[in-house]
N, C-alpha and C positions, 0 to 999 in steps of 0.2 A: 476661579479657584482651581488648585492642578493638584494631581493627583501625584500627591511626593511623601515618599519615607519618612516615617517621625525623624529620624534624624535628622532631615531636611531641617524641619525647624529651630534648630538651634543654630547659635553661634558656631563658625569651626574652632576647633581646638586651635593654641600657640602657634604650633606646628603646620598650619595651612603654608600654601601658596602666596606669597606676597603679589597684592593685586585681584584675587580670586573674589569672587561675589559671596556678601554678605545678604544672610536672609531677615529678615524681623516681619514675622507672620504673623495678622488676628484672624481667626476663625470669622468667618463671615456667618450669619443668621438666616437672612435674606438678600433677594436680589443679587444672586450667584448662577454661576456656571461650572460644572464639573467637565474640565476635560481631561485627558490622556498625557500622559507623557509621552505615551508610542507617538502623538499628533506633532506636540510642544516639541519633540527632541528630532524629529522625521531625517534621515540624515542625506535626503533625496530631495525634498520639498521644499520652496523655495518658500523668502519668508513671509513674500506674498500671498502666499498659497497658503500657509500657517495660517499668518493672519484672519486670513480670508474664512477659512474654516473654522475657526474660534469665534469670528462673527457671526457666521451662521446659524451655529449651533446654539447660538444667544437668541435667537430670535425667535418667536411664536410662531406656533402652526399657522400656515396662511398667511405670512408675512411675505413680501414682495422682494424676491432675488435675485430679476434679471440683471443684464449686464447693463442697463441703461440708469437702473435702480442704485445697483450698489455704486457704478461712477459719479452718479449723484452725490453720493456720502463721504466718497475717499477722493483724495488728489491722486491717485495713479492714474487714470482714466482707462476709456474701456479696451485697448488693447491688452493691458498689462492685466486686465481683471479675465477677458477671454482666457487668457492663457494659464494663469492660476486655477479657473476652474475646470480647463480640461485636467492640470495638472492633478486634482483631486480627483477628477473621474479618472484617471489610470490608476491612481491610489485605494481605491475605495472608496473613498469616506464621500463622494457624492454619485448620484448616479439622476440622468437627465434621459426623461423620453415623452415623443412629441405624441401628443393625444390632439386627434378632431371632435370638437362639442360637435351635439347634435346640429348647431346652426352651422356647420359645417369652417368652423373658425378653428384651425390648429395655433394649441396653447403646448407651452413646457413643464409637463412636471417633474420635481425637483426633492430627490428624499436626500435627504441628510443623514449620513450614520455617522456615530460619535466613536464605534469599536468596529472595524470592518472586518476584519480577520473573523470576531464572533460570528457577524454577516457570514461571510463565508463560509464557515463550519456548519450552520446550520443548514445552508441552502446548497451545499456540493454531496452527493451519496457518496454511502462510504467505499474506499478504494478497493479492487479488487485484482485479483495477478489476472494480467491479462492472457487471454485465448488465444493460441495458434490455430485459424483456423485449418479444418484439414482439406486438401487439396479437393477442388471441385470434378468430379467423378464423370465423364460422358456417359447419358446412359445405356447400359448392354443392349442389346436384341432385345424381343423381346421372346421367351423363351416358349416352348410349346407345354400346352395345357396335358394334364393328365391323361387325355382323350387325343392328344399330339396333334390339335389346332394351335393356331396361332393367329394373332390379327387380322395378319393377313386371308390367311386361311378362314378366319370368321366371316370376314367383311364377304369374302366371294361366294362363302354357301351363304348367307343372307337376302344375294342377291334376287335369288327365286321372290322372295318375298314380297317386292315390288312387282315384280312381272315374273308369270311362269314361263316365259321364254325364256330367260334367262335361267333358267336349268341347268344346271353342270356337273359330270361326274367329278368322280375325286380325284382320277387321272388329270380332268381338267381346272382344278383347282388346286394338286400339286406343280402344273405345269405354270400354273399365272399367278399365283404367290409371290414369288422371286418380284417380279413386277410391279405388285402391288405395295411391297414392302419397299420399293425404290421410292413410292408415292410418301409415305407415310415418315422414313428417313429425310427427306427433302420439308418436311414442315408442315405437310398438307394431312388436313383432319379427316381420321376415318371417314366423317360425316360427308365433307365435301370431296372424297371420292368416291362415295354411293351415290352421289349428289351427279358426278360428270357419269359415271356409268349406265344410269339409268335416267338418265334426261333425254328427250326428243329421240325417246324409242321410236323407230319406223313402225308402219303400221300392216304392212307386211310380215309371214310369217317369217322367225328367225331360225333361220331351218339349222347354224352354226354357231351357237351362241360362243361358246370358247374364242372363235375365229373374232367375230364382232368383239370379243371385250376387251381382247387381245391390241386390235389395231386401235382402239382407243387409250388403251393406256400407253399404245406406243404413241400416237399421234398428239395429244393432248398432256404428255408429261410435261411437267412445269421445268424452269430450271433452279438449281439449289437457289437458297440463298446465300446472296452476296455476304463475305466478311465482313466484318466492322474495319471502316476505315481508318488507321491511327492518324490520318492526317487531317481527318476534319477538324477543325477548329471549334472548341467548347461553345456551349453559349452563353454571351455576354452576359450577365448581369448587373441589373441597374447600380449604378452608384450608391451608398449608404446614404444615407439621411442628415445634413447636418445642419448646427443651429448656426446663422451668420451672428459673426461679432459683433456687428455694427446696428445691424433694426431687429437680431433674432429670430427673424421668420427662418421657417426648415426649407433649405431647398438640399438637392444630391449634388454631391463632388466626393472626389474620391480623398477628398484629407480637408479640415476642419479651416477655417477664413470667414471672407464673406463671399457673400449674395451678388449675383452680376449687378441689379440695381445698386447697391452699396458700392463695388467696383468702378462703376461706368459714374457716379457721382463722385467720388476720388477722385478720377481722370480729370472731371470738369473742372472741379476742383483748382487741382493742379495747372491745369493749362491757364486758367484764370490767372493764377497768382503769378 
């Protein structure tokens, strides 16, 4: 049963089309099917693919729909039926994905929408103008504190803190700032430059501290890092998942057919005959 205008159901007027289709409808009771005229009229969808979907949509939850199934029922056979049903899956009205049972057996399931556009409506958020984002900002220095430290400046009086040899006036920590903020610019974390400064302190006194912190942050500078290279090559990702036409198991290729087992038995096939 299709989903048509009352005026569908009458005679056409005198005036019709010579040759044009004549309707004579009973109302069905039982053992019907409601479908779509958007389905019936599809002006993309081949009639296989009509067909095919009006079948489906007739059938009981849990009724069996593979491609080996339905060629069973219809004379197209299962090329022409693969191809119908991807035709639906671009469409909407079916949509097919591979689940593993627990006994580790990859099966197809198979929903059937009768109205996909509704599908869609419900399942897409509503549209919004999209965002220019604003340009990504490098960030400034970092600026000195109210007390006119600065990271840099923090990290080197901290130092005392680990060893009192390392004592510094403020002369000597306006002079090695500069220095340490080279450190911290280049990507290296406060932490692991108190980390190189105060490792494998000599155990002699350090009668020069500035002097000592001084040839280690010249000695032990790291170098920037490297830019991103534009010529690296992305990384591949796997092929999609698809269903073979011929036995249905999922294996990956980059566009929908069969299975190499399915292929490499073709060939036999062939060379045979």
């Amino acid at each position: 049963m299709t989903e048509q205008n009352p005026s569908a159901h009458a005679r056409p007027a005198s005036g019709r089309r010579p040759g044009g289709v004549e309707h004579e409808n009973h109302p069905h009771h039982d053992n019907f099917t409601v479908v779509g005229n958007h389905l019936l009229q599809h002006p993309e969808l081949s009639l296989t693919a009509i067909g095919l979907a009006v079948h489906i949509q007739s059938l009981p939850v849990g009724a069996p729909v593979g491609i080996k199934t339905l060629a069973g029922k219809f004379p197209e056979g299962e090329i022409r039926i693969a191809a119908a049903l991807r035709e639906l899956e671009e469409h909407g009205y079916l949509a097919r994905t591979k689940e593993r049972l627990q006994s580790g057996r990859v099966v197809t399931r198979t929903v059937s929408r009768n109205k996909p556009r509704a599908f869609l409506a419900a399942a897409l958020p509503p549209v919004e103008p999209p965002t220019i984002p604003a340009p990504e900002a490098r960030p400034a220095p970092a600026a000195p504190g109210a007390d006119g430290t600065t990271p840099a400046s923090a990290l080197l009086a901290r130092l005392r803190l680990h060893d009192s040899r390392l004592l510094l006036t403020e002369r000597d920590v306006r002079r090695l700032a500069p220095s340490v903020t080279v450190w911290l610019e280049r990507g290296v974390p406060a932490s692991a430059v108190e980390r190189t400064l105060t490792a494998g302190l000599p155990q002699d006194p350090i009668r020069h501290p500035a002097a000592f912190l001084e040839r280690r942050l010249t000695a032990d500078l790291p170098p920037p890092l490297p830019a991103p290279d534009p010529q690296t090559p992305a990384p591949r990702h796997p092929d999609p998942l698809q269903t073979c036409d011929g036995c249905e198991r999922a294996f990956r290729a980059p566009h929908p057919g069969h299975c190499r087992d399915c292929r490499e038995a073709a060939g036999r096939k062939y060379a045979a005959a």
